[in-house]
C-alpha positions as CSV (number, residue, x, y, z in Angstrom):
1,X,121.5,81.9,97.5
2,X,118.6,84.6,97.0
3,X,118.8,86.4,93.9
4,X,117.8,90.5,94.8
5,X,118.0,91.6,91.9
6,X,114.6,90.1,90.8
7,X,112.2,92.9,90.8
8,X,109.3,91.0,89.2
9,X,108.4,89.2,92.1
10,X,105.9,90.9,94.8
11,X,108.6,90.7,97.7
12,X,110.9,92.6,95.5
13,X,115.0,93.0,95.0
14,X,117.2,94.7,97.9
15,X,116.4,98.0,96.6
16,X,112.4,98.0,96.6
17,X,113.0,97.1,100.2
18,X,115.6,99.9,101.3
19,X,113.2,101.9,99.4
20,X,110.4,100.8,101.4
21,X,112.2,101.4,104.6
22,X,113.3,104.9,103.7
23,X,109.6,106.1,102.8
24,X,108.5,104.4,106.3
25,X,111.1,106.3,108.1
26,X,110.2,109.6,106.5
27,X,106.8,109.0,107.2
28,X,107.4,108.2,110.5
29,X,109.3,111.5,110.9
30,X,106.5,113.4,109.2
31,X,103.9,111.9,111.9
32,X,105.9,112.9,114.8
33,X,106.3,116.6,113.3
34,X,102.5,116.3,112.9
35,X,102.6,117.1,109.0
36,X,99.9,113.9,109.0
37,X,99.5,114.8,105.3
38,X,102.8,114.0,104.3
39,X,102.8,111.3,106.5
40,X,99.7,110.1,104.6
41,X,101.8,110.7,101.3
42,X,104.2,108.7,102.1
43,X,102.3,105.6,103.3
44,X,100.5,105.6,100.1
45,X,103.4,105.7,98.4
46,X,104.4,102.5,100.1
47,X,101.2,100.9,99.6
48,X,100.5,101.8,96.1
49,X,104.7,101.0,94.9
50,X,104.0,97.1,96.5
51,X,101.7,97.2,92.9
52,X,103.6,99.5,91.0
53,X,106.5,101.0,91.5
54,X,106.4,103.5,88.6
55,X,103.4,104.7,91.3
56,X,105.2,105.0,93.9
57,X,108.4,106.2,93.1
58,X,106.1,109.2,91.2
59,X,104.2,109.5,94.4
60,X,107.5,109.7,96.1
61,X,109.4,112.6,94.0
62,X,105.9,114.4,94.1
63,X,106.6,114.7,98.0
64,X,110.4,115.7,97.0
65,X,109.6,118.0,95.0
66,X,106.7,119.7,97.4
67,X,110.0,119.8,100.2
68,X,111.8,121.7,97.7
69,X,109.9,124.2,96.8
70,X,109.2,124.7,100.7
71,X,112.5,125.5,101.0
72,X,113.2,127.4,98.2
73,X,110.8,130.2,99.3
């Protein structure tokens, strides 16, 4: 049985790629709305957290944080 837990490994655990998913959907989302910045964001997000996911995951609550303060104006 495969172990998912492992987040050594390049393919990464079960949450890396849920994580992955999420940020591709978002992106995805954010293409279609034609905010191609965000969009752009996100897919570097991706990309750079496949080498580190310290990276990405800042990359990703940088975008979180820029939604927020959207809406809090």
């Amino acid at each position: 049985m495969e172990d998912d837990s492992n987040t050594g490994s390049g393919g990464g655990g079960l949450f890396e790629r849920l994580t992955t998913l999420t940020t591709l959907v978002r992106a995805g989302r954010a293409f279609r709305k034609e905010n191609t910045g965000r969009a752009g964001l996100l897919i570097g997000s991706v990309l750079v957290g496949r080498r580190s996911s310290r990276l990405g995951y800042l990359l990703q609550l940088a975008d979180t944080v820029n939604q927020v303060r959207k809406r809090l104006r």
